[in-house]
C-alpha positions as CSV (number, residue, x, y, z in Angstrom):
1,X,133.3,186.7,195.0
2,X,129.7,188.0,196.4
3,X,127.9,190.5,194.2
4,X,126.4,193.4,195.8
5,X,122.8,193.3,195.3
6,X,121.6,195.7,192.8
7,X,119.7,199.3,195.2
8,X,116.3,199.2,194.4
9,X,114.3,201.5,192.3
10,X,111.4,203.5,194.1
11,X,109.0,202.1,191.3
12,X,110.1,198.8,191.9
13,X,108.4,199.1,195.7
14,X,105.5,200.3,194.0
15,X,105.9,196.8,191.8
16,X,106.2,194.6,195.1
17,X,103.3,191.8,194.6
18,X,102.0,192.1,198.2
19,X,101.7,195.8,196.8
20,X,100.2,194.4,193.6
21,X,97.1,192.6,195.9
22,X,97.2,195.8,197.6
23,X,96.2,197.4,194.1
24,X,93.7,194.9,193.8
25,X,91.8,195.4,197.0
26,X,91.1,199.2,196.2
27,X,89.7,198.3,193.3
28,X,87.2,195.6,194.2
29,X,86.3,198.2,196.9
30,X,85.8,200.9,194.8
31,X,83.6,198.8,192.6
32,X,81.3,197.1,195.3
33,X,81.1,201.0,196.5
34,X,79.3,201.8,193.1
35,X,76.8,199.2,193.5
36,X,76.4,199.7,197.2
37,X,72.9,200.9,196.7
38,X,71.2,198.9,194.1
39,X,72.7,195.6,193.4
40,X,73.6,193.9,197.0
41,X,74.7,190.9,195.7
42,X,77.5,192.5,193.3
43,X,78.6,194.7,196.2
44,X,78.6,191.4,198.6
45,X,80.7,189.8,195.9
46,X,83.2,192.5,195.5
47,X,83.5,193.9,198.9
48,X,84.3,190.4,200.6
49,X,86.8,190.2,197.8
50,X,88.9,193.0,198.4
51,X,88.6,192.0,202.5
52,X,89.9,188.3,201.8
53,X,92.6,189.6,199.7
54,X,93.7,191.2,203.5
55,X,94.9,187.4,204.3
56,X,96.7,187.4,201.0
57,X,99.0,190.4,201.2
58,X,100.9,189.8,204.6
59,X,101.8,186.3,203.5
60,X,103.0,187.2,200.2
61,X,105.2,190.0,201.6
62,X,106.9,187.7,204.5
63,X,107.1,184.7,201.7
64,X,109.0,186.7,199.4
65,X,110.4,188.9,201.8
66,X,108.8,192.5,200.2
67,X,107.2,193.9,203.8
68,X,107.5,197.8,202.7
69,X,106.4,201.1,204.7
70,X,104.0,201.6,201.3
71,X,102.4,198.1,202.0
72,X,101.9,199.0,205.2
73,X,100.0,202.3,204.5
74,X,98.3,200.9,201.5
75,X,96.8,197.8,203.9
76,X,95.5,199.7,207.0
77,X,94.5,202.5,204.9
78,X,92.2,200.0,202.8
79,X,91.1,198.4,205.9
80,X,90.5,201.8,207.5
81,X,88.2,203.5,204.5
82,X,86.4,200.3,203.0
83,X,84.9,199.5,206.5
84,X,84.0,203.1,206.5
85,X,82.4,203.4,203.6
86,X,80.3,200.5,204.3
87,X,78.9,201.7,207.7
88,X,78.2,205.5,206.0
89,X,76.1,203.2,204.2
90,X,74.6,201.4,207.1
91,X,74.0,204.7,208.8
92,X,71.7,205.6,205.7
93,X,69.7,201.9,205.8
94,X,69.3,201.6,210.0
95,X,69.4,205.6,211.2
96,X,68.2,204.5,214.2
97,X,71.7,202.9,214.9
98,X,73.6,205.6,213.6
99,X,75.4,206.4,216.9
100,X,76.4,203.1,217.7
101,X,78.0,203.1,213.8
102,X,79.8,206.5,214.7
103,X,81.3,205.5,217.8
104,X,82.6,202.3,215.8
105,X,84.2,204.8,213.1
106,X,85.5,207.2,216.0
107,X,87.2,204.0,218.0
108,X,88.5,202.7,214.6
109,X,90.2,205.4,212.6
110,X,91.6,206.9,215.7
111,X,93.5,204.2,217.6
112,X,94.6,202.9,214.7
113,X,95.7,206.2,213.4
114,X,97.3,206.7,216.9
115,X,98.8,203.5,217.1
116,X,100.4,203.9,213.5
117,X,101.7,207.4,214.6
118,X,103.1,205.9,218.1
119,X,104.8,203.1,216.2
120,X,106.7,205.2,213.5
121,X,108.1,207.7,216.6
122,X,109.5,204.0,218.3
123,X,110.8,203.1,214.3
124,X,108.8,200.2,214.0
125,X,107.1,200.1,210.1
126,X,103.5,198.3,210.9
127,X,100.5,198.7,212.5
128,X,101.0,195.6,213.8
129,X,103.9,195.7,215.9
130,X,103.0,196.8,218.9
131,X,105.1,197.1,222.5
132,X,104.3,193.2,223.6
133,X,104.4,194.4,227.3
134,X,101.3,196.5,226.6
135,X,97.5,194.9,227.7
136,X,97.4,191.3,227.3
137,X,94.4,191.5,225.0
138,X,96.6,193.6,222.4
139,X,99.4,190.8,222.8
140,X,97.0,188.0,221.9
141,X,94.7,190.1,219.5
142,X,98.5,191.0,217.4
143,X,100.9,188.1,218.3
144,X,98.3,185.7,217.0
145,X,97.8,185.7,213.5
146,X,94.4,183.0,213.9
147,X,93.3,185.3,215.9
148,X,94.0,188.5,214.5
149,X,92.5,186.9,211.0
150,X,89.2,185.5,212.7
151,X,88.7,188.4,214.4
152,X,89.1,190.9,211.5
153,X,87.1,188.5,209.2
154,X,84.1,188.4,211.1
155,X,83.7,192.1,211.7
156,X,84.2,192.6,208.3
157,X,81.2,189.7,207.8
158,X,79.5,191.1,210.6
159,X,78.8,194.6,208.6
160,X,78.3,192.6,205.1
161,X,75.5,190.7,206.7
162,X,73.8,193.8,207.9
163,X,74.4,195.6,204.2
164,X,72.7,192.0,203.2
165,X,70.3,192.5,205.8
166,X,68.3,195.6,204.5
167,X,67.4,193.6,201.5
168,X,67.4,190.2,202.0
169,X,67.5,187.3,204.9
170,X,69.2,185.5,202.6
171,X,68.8,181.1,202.0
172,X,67.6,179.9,205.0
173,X,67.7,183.6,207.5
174,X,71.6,183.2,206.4
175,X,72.8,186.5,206.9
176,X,70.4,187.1,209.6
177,X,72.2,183.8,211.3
178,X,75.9,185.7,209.8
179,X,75.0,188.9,211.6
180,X,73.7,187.4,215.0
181,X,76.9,185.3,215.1
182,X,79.6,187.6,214.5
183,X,77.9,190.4,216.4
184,X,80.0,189.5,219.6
185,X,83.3,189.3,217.4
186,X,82.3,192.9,216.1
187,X,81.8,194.2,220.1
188,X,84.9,192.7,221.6
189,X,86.9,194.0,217.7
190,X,85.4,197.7,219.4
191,X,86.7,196.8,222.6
192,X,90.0,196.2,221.7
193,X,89.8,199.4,219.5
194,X,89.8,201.4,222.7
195,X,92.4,199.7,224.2
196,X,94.6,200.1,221.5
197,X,93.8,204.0,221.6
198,X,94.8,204.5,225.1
199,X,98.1,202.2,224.9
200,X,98.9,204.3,221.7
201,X,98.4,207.1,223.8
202,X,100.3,206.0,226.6
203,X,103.2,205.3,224.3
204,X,103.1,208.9,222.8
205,X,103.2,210.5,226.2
206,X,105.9,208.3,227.1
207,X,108.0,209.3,224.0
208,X,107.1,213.4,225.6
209,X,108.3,212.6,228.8
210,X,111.8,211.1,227.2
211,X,111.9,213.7,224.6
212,X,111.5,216.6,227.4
213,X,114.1,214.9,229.9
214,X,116.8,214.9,227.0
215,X,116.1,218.0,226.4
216,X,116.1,219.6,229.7
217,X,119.3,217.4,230.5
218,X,121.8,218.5,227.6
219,X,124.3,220.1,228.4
220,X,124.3,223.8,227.5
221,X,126.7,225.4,224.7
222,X,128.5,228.5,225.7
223,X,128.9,229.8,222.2
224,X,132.5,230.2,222.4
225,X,134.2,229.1,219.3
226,X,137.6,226.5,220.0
227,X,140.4,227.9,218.8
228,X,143.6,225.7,217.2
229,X,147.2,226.8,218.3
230,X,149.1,226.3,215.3
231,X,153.0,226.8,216.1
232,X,154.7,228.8,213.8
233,X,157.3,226.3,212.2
234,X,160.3,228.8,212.4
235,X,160.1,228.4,216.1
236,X,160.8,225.2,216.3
């Protein structure tokens, strides 16, 4: 006889191990955040720590089958506010680029705040599900996990090597070599930023449209209550 399998505890979701390396990413963020301004090295150390753990988590949840709507959060959310609080950073060391690093904050945070938003209203719990039949460079960019990791690791290595930048070139120019390589990666990452907020868009409006059809299409109540005959059983 099959046993029923035990309903979870909201704690234990909390307990989840992809959850766990979730924990673990805030923290090496926080800490290469402290040491953001006077010991680069540290910072590098910590920051690329709590990015390469972002290859970690996704794994662990498919391999032992823990994919939550609290992993979910907790991942973009860490993406979202660590890449962030590098570039407020950046800003501060290269002012003169400080637009470009806005725009790149604007794009980020709100397609992928969108895109969250427009897949939770379609019942879908990531980020990274997205309508396939949407631009072909979203298809690739999501349905490929080699490229979705390459292309998130070197904008993430893109920005490092600029932090790296303001003090030092680095063993033979290296992060000077880092930042000139990955620079295209971080353009076409922008690129696809935009893309993703006008699909997202696209997908809300076309949830509005359904939403208003239904709406205008149900059939009206006429607020007459249904009565029940009930025979009176010395009748019969």
């Amino acid at each position: 006889m099959e046993t029923k399998k035990q309903r979870e505890n909201p704690l234990d979701i909390f307990l989840f191990v992809p959850n766990l390396i979730g924990y673990f990413r805030v923290v090496a963020a926080l800490i290469s955040f402290y040491y953001m301004r006077s010991d680069p090295y540290t910072t590098f150390f910590w920051y690329m720590a709590s990015a390469g753990a972002d290859a970690i988590d996704g794994y662990a949840a498919r391999y032992l089958g823990q994919t939550s709507r609290v992993g979910a959060l907790l991942d973009m959310l860490t993406d979202r506010c660590g890449t962030l609080c590098l570039i407020m950073v950046l800003g501060h060391f290269y002012p003169k680029w400080m637009m470009l690093f806005q725009m790149d904050i604007f794009l980020d945070i709100t397609s992928h705040w969108i895109h969250m938003y427009s897949q939770m209203i379609k019942g879908t719990t990531s980020h990274k599900l997205i309508d396939l039949s949407e631009h072909w460079l979203l298809r690739v960019y999501y349905s490929s996990r080699t490229v979705l990791f390459w292309m998130c690791a070197g904008n993430e290595v893109f920005y490092a090597a600029l932090y790296m930048l303001h003090f030092t070139e680095g063993p033979i120019g290296l992060f000077r070599i880092l930042a000139y390589v990955t620079a295209p990666v971080a353009v076409v990452k922008a690129g696809i930023s935009g893309i993703q907020l006008v699909a997202a868009l696209r997908n809300v409006a076309a949830f509005d449209v359904e939403e208003r059809w239904t709406a205008a299409n149900a059939k009206p109540t006429t607020g007459i209550p249904t009565t029940t005959v009930v025979k009176d059983a010395k009748a019969e």
